[in-house]
C-alpha positions as CSV (number, residue, x, y, z in Angstrom):
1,X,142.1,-19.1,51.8
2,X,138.4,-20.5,52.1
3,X,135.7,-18.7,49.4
4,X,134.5,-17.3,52.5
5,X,136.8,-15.3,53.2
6,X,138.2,-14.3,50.0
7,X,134.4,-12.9,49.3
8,X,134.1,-11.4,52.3
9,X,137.1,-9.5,51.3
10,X,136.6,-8.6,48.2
11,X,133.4,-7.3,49.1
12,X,135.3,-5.3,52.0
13,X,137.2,-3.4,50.0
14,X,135.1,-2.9,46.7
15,X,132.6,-1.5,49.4
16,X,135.7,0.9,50.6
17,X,136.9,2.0,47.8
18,X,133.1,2.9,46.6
19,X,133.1,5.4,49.6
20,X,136.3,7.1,48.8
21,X,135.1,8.0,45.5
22,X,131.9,9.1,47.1
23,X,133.1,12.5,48.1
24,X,130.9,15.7,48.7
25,X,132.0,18.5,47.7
26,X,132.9,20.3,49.9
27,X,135.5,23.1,51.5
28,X,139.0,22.6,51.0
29,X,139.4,22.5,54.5
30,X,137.5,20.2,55.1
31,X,139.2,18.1,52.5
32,X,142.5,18.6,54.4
33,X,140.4,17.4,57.9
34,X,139.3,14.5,56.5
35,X,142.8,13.7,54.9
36,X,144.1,13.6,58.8
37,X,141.0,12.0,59.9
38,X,141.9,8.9,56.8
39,X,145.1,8.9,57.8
40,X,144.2,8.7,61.9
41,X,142.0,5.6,60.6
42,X,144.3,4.1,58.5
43,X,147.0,4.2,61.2
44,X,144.5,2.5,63.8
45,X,143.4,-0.3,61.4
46,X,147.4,-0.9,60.2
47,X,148.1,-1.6,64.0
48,X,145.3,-3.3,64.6
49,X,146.1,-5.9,61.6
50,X,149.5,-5.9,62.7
51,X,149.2,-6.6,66.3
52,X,147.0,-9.7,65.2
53,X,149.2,-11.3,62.6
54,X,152.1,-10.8,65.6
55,X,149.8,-12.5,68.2
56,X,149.0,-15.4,65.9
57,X,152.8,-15.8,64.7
58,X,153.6,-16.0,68.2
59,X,150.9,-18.5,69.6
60,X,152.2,-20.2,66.8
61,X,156.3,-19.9,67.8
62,X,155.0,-20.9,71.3
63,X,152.8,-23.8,70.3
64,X,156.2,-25.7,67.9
65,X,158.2,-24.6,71.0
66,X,156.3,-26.2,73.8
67,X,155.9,-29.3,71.2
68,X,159.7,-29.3,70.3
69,X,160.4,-29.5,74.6
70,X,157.5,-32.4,75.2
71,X,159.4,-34.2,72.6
72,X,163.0,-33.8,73.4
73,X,163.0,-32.2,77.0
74,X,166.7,-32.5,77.0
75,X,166.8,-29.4,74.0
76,X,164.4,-27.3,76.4
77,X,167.3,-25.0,76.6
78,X,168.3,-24.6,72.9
79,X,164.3,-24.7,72.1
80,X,163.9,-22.1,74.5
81,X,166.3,-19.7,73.5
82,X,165.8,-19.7,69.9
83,X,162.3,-19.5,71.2
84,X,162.9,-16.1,72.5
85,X,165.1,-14.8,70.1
86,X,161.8,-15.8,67.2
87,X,159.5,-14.0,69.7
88,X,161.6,-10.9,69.9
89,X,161.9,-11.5,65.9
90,X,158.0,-11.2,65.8
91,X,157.4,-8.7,68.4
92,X,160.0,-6.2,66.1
93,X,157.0,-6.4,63.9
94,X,154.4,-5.1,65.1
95,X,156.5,-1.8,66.8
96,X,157.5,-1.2,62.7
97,X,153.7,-0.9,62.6
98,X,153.4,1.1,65.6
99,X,156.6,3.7,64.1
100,X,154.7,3.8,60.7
101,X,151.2,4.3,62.3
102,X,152.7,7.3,64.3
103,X,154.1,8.5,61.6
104,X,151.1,8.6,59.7
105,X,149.3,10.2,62.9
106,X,152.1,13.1,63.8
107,X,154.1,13.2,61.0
108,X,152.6,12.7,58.1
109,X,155.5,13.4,54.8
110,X,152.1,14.5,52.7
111,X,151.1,16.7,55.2
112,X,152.7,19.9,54.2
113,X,151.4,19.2,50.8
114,X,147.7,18.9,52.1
115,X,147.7,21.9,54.6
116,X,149.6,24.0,51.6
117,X,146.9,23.0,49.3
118,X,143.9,23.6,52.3
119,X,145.6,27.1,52.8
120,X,146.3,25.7,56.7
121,X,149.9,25.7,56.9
């Protein structure tokens, strides 16, 4: 990892975490809004990293694949099929993300706790 990026990250999430402590006070219902509203967020940027790392692990899959065939063209067919089974392998991936980002959207395990504690539920 370049010192680029590994700045630009801790800066990311020093800056992040600053804002979470940063609360108003505030109504405990709106405490309870903003919990869903974290978690909403949190679900859209846990797919969003997800569906990236998949689409570069796959470019990548693709890439040794298509080198593997110029190679050897007589192994296309091997190549390809364990090709396919690695791309199905990655793609698994990103719908675990897409399970635990709907689970954090519709059915969240804290979320009795919150609305009991908001007086919602």
């Amino acid at each position: 990892m370049s010192k680029k990026v590994a700045l630009l990250t801790t800066f990311l999430v020093l800056g992040l975490t600053s804002m979470a402590f940063a609360a108003e006070a505030g109504s405990a219902e709106a405490v309870g809004v903003s919990f869903f509203v974290y978690s909403a967020i949190a679900a859209g940027f846990g797919m969003a990293i997800a569906a990236f790392g998949c689409g570069i692990g796959q470019g990548i899959a693709i890439r040794g694949a298509v080198e593997g065939i110029a190679r050897n063209p007589d192994a296309s067919g091997k190549v390809t099929v364990t090709m396919l089974i690695g791309l199905a392998m990655i793609e698994s991936l990103a719908i675990y993300a897409l399970v635990v980002s709907l689970i954090l959207i519709y059915a969240n395990p804290v979320s009795s706790l919150i609305q009991g504690f908001v007086g919602l539920g």
